[in-house]
N, C-alpha and C positions, 0 to 999 in steps of 0.2 A: 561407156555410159550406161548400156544396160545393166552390164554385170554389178555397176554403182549402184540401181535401183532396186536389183536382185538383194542384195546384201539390203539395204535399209527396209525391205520388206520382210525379211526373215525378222531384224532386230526390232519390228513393228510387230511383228505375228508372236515370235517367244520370248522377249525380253519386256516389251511396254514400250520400247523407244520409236517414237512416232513421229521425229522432227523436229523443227523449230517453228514456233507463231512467227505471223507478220510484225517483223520493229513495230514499237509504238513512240512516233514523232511528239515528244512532248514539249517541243519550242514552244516557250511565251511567243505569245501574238506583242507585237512592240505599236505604241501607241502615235498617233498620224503627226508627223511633226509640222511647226508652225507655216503657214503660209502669206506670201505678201500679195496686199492688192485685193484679197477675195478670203471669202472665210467660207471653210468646210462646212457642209451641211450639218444641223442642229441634230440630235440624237433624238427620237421622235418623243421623251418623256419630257424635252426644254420646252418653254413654252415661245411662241410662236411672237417675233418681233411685228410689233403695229408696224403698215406702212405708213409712209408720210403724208399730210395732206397733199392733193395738189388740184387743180385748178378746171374747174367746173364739172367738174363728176368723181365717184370716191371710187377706192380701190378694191375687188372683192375682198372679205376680207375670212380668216380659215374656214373649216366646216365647224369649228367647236365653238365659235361666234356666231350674235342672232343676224341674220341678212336685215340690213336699215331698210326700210320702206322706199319704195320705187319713187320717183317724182310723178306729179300729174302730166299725162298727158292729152293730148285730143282726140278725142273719137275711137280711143283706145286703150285699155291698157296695158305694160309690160307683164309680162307671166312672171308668177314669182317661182324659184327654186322649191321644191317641196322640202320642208324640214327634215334633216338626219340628224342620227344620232354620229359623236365623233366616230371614225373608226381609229384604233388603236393600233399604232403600226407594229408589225411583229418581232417580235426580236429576234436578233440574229443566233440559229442554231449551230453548234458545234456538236461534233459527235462528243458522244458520251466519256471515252477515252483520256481523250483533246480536254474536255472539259475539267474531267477532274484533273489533269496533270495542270492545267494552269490557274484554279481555283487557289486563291487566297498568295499569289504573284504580283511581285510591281513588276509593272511594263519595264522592259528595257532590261532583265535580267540575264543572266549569262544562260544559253542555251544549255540545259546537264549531255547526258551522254543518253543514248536511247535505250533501251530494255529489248531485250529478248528473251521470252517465257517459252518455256521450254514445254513444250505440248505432248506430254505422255499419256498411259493409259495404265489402268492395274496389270500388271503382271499375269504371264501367261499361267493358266494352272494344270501342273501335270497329267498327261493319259486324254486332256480334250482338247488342246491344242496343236495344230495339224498344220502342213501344208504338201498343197502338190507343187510337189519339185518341177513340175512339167520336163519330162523326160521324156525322149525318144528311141527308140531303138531299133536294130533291123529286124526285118519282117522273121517273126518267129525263132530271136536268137535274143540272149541275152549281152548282144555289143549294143551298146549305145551309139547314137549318132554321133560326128562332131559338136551339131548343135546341142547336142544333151551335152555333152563334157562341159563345154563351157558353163551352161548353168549349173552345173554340177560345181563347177570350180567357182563360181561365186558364193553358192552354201557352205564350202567348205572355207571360203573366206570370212562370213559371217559366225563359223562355228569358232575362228579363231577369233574375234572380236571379244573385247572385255565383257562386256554384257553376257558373252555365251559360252564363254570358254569351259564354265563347269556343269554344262548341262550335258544331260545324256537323250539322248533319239535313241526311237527306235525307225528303222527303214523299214515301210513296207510296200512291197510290192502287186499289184491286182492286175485280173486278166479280166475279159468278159467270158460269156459262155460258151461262144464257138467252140468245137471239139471237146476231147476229153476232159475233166475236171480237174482227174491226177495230173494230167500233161501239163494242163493250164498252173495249177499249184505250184510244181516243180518250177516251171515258167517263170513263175512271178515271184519265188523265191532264190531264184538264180540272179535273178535283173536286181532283185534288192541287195542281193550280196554284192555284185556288180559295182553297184552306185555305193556300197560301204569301201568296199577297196581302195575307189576312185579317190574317196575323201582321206582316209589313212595316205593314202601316196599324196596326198597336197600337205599334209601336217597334221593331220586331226587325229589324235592320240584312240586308239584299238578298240579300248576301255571303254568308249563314249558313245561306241553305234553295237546297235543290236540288229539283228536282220528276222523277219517272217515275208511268210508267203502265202497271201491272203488269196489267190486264183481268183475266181469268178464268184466268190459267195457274200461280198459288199458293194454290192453296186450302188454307183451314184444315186442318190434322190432324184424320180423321177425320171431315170433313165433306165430303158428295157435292161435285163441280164444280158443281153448280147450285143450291145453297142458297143462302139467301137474306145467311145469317149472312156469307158470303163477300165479300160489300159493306162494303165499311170502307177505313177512309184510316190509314196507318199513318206514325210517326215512328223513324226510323232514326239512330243515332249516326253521325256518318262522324269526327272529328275530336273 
Protein backbone atom coordinates (compact mmCIF):
# COMPACT_ATOMS: atom_id res chain seq x y z
CA UNK A 1 0.00 0.00 0.00
CA UNK A 2 2.75 2.24 0.67
CA UNK A 3 4.94 1.66 -2.12
CA UNK A 4 1.24 2.20 -4.27
CA UNK A 5 1.25 5.78 -2.76
CA UNK A 6 5.05 6.16 -3.35
CA UNK A 7 4.67 5.66 -6.94
CA UNK A 8 1.45 8.09 -7.41
CA UNK A 9 3.39 10.67 -5.84
CA UNK A 10 6.45 10.49 -7.93
CA UNK A 11 3.63 10.61 -11.12
CA UNK A 12 2.01 13.64 -9.08
CA UNK A 13 5.49 15.49 -8.43
CA UNK A 14 7.18 14.76 -12.44
CA UNK A 15 4.43 13.85 -14.81
CA UNK A 16 1.10 16.20 -13.61
CA UNK A 17 -0.91 13.07 -12.74
CA UNK A 18 -2.61 13.80 -9.52
CA UNK A 19 -5.53 11.31 -9.35
CA UNK A 20 -8.97 11.24 -9.99
CA UNK A 21 -11.97 13.96 -8.71
CA UNK A 22 -14.86 12.67 -6.61
CA UNK A 23 -17.73 10.85 -9.35
CA UNK A 24 -20.23 13.35 -9.87
CA UNK A 25 -23.82 11.70 -9.04
CA UNK A 26 -25.87 13.22 -11.68
CA UNK A 27 -29.39 11.09 -11.20
CA UNK A 28 -32.52 13.06 -12.04
CA UNK A 29 -34.32 13.72 -8.75
CA UNK A 30 -37.78 11.56 -9.86
CA UNK A 31 -40.83 13.36 -9.03
CA UNK A 32 -43.40 12.31 -5.76
CA UNK A 33 -45.75 9.78 -7.00
CA UNK A 34 -49.51 10.03 -6.48
CA UNK A 35 -50.95 9.44 -3.15
CA UNK A 36 -54.42 8.12 -1.73
CA UNK A 37 -56.54 9.40 1.02
CA UNK A 38 -54.14 12.67 1.66
CA UNK A 39 -52.49 14.97 -0.63
CA UNK A 40 -48.67 16.11 -0.49
CA UNK A 41 -47.84 19.30 0.83
CA UNK A 42 -48.46 22.32 -1.66
CA UNK A 43 -44.93 23.78 -3.01
CA UNK A 44 -44.78 27.08 -1.25
CA UNK A 45 -45.29 29.39 -4.70
CA UNK A 46 -49.28 27.43 -4.94
CA UNK A 47 -51.61 29.50 -3.37
CA UNK A 48 -52.97 28.48 -0.07
CA UNK A 49 -56.67 26.37 -0.23
CA UNK A 50 -59.46 28.59 1.91
CA UNK A 51 -60.55 26.48 4.84
CA UNK A 52 -64.20 25.58 5.03
CA UNK A 53 -66.73 27.42 6.92
CA UNK A 54 -67.65 25.94 10.10
CA UNK A 55 -69.64 26.74 13.06
CA UNK A 56 -69.45 29.51 15.51
CA UNK A 57 -65.98 30.73 15.09
CA UNK A 58 -63.69 30.97 11.80
CA UNK A 59 -60.49 29.42 11.06
CA UNK A 60 -57.02 31.30 11.12
CA UNK A 61 -56.63 31.95 8.03
CA UNK A 62 -52.54 32.13 6.07
CA UNK A 63 -50.12 35.07 7.10
CA UNK A 64 -50.46 36.51 3.48
CA UNK A 65 -54.24 37.10 4.33
CA UNK A 66 -55.74 40.28 6.43
CA UNK A 67 -56.66 38.61 10.06
CA UNK A 68 -60.91 39.37 10.10
CA UNK A 69 -61.65 41.57 13.19
CA UNK A 70 -62.04 39.96 16.62
CA UNK A 71 -65.75 39.64 17.91
CA UNK A 72 -66.91 42.00 20.84
CA UNK A 73 -66.39 41.08 23.90
CA UNK A 74 -66.85 42.10 27.61
CA UNK A 75 -64.77 43.93 29.70
CA UNK A 76 -62.05 43.01 27.36
CA UNK A 77 -60.59 42.77 24.41
CA UNK A 78 -58.74 39.85 22.40
CA UNK A 79 -55.18 41.16 21.29
CA UNK A 80 -54.86 41.28 17.75
CA UNK A 81 -51.70 39.44 15.87
CA UNK A 82 -49.41 42.29 14.94
CA UNK A 83 -49.27 42.63 10.94
CA UNK A 84 -46.50 40.64 8.87
CA UNK A 85 -45.34 40.81 6.01
CA UNK A 86 -45.67 37.01 3.99
CA UNK A 87 -42.54 35.20 4.51
CA UNK A 88 -41.41 33.46 1.37
CA UNK A 89 -40.56 29.93 1.77
CA UNK A 90 -37.09 29.06 0.62
CA UNK A 91 -36.38 26.91 -2.05
CA UNK A 92 -34.95 24.00 -2.01
CA UNK A 93 -30.95 24.05 -2.71
CA UNK A 94 -28.98 21.50 -4.57
CA UNK A 95 -25.50 21.70 -4.91
CA UNK A 96 -24.29 23.33 -7.79
CA UNK A 97 -23.00 20.11 -9.71
CA UNK A 98 -26.37 18.22 -8.94
CA UNK A 99 -27.98 21.22 -10.37
CA UNK A 100 -26.72 21.77 -13.58
CA UNK A 101 -26.59 17.89 -14.51
CA UNK A 102 -30.30 17.97 -13.88
CA UNK A 103 -31.37 21.35 -15.41
CA UNK A 104 -33.70 21.24 -18.34
CA UNK A 105 -34.62 17.06 -17.37
CA UNK A 106 -38.03 15.39 -17.29
CA UNK A 107 -38.48 13.54 -14.04
CA UNK A 108 -38.41 9.96 -14.38
CA UNK A 109 -35.43 9.80 -16.95
CA UNK A 110 -32.91 6.99 -17.18
CA UNK A 111 -30.06 7.59 -14.76
CA UNK A 112 -26.75 8.35 -17.39
CA UNK A 113 -23.41 6.85 -16.23
CA UNK A 114 -21.35 9.11 -13.72
CA UNK A 115 -18.12 11.10 -14.81
CA UNK A 116 -15.00 11.06 -13.48
CA UNK A 117 -12.65 14.18 -14.21
CA UNK A 118 -9.44 13.57 -14.14
CA UNK A 119 -7.68 16.08 -11.66
CA UNK A 120 -4.09 16.92 -13.17
CA UNK A 121 -1.80 19.57 -12.97
CA UNK A 122 0.84 21.23 -15.64
CA UNK A 123 3.55 19.28 -16.08
CA UNK A 124 6.71 19.05 -14.22
CA UNK A 125 9.45 21.56 -15.70
CA UNK A 126 12.96 20.30 -16.00
CA UNK A 127 16.08 21.11 -13.51
CA UNK A 128 13.02 22.48 -10.73
CA UNK A 129 11.34 19.62 -10.13
CA UNK A 130 12.64 17.59 -7.26
CA UNK A 131 11.85 15.08 -4.75
CA UNK A 132 13.36 13.48 -1.51
CA UNK A 133 13.40 9.88 -2.09
CA UNK A 134 13.51 9.63 1.66
CA UNK A 135 16.33 7.24 1.88
CA UNK A 136 18.20 5.84 4.67
CA UNK A 137 21.31 4.32 5.18
CA UNK A 138 23.97 3.02 7.57
CA UNK A 139 25.69 5.26 9.83
CA UNK A 140 28.46 6.57 7.63
CA UNK A 141 28.36 4.02 4.59
CA UNK A 142 26.86 4.26 1.67
CA UNK A 143 24.45 0.85 2.07
CA UNK A 144 21.11 1.66 2.33
CA UNK A 145 18.61 0.31 4.74
CA UNK A 146 15.98 -2.30 4.02
CA UNK A 147 13.59 0.45 4.47
CA UNK A 148 15.32 2.53 1.90
CA UNK A 149 15.41 -0.20 -0.84
CA UNK A 150 11.88 -0.51 -0.78
CA UNK A 151 11.19 2.96 -1.46
CA UNK A 152 13.74 2.92 -3.73
CA UNK A 153 12.05 0.08 -5.60
CA UNK A 154 8.71 1.95 -5.70
CA UNK A 155 10.72 5.02 -7.68
CA UNK A 156 12.07 2.81 -9.77
CA UNK A 157 8.45 1.49 -10.40
CA UNK A 158 7.20 4.74 -11.15
CA UNK A 159 10.30 5.57 -13.53
CA UNK A 160 8.77 2.44 -15.42
CA UNK A 161 5.22 3.85 -15.67
CA UNK A 162 4.02 5.34 -18.97
CA UNK A 163 3.92 8.90 -17.91
CA UNK A 164 7.89 8.53 -16.95
CA UNK A 165 9.34 6.04 -18.81
CA UNK A 166 11.31 8.89 -21.13
CA UNK A 167 12.45 11.10 -18.54
CA UNK A 168 15.93 11.43 -17.25
CA UNK A 169 16.83 12.20 -13.30
CA UNK A 170 19.54 13.28 -12.05
CA UNK A 171 20.38 11.46 -8.36
CA UNK A 172 21.72 13.61 -5.98
CA UNK A 173 22.97 13.01 -3.04
CA UNK A 174 23.67 15.64 0.47
CA UNK A 175 25.41 15.33 3.79
CA UNK A 176 25.19 17.93 6.53
CA UNK A 177 28.34 19.51 7.83
CA UNK A 178 29.73 17.39 10.52
CA UNK A 179 33.25 16.51 9.61
CA UNK A 180 35.20 16.80 6.56
CA UNK A 181 33.58 18.33 3.52
CA UNK A 182 35.66 16.21 1.06
CA UNK A 183 34.58 13.11 3.03
CA UNK A 184 31.19 14.29 3.24
CA UNK A 185 31.11 15.03 -0.88
CA UNK A 186 32.49 11.54 -1.58
CA UNK A 187 29.83 10.48 0.97
CA UNK A 188 26.99 11.74 -0.75
CA UNK A 189 28.06 11.01 -4.08
CA UNK A 190 28.76 7.24 -3.28
CA UNK A 191 24.95 6.96 -1.61
CA UNK A 192 23.75 8.69 -4.92
CA UNK A 193 25.43 6.26 -7.12
CA UNK A 194 24.19 3.62 -4.78
CA UNK A 195 20.47 4.49 -5.24
CA UNK A 196 21.25 4.68 -9.32
CA UNK A 197 22.48 1.07 -9.35
CA UNK A 198 19.61 0.00 -7.20
CA UNK A 199 17.12 1.46 -9.79
CA UNK A 200 19.14 0.01 -13.01
CA UNK A 201 18.86 -3.55 -11.24
CA UNK A 202 14.83 -3.07 -10.94
CA UNK A 203 14.75 -2.12 -14.91
CA UNK A 204 15.37 1.42 -15.38
CA UNK A 205 17.54 1.55 -18.37
CA UNK A 206 21.57 3.33 -17.49
CA UNK A 207 20.75 6.20 -19.92
CA UNK A 208 18.19 7.70 -17.58
CA UNK A 209 19.95 8.44 -14.17
CA UNK A 210 22.78 10.56 -13.67
CA UNK A 211 24.64 10.65 -10.22
CA UNK A 212 26.35 14.13 -8.18
CA UNK A 213 27.38 14.56 -4.90
CA UNK A 214 26.23 17.63 -3.37
CA UNK A 215 27.96 17.04 0.59
CA UNK A 216 27.13 19.54 2.81
CA UNK A 217 26.87 22.78 0.68
CA UNK A 218 22.72 22.77 0.00
CA UNK A 219 21.14 22.76 2.98
CA UNK A 220 17.65 22.56 3.59
CA UNK A 221 15.65 26.08 3.97
CA UNK A 222 15.83 26.84 7.39
CA UNK A 223 17.84 24.25 8.52
CA UNK A 224 21.40 24.71 10.42
CA UNK A 225 24.39 23.30 7.82
CA UNK A 226 24.75 20.64 10.32
CA UNK A 227 21.44 18.86 10.94
CA UNK A 228 20.88 15.97 10.74
CA UNK A 229 17.71 16.39 8.41
CA UNK A 230 20.18 17.53 5.82
CA UNK A 231 21.14 13.88 4.90
CA UNK A 232 18.87 12.70 2.02
CA UNK A 233 19.36 11.71 -1.55
CA UNK A 234 17.30 13.57 -3.83
CA UNK A 235 15.63 12.93 -7.47
CA UNK A 236 15.89 15.74 -10.04
CA UNK A 237 13.98 16.08 -13.41
CA UNK A 238 16.58 16.96 -16.02
CA UNK A 239 14.59 15.88 -19.45
Amino acid sequence: MAQTADVNSYLCTFAGKCGDAEPVDDTPTKAAPQTKGFRLAAAASQPTIAAPATKGFRMATGASQPVAAAPATRGFRIARAAPSAPVAAEPMRRPARLAAATQARSYGAAAPSRNYAAATRPAATPGTARADLMLTFEYNSAAMTPAAEGRARGFAQALMMPELKDKRFLIEGHTDARGSRQVNVDLSRRRAQTVADFLVAQGVDRTRVEVKGVGPDEPLPGRAASSEANRRVEAVLLS
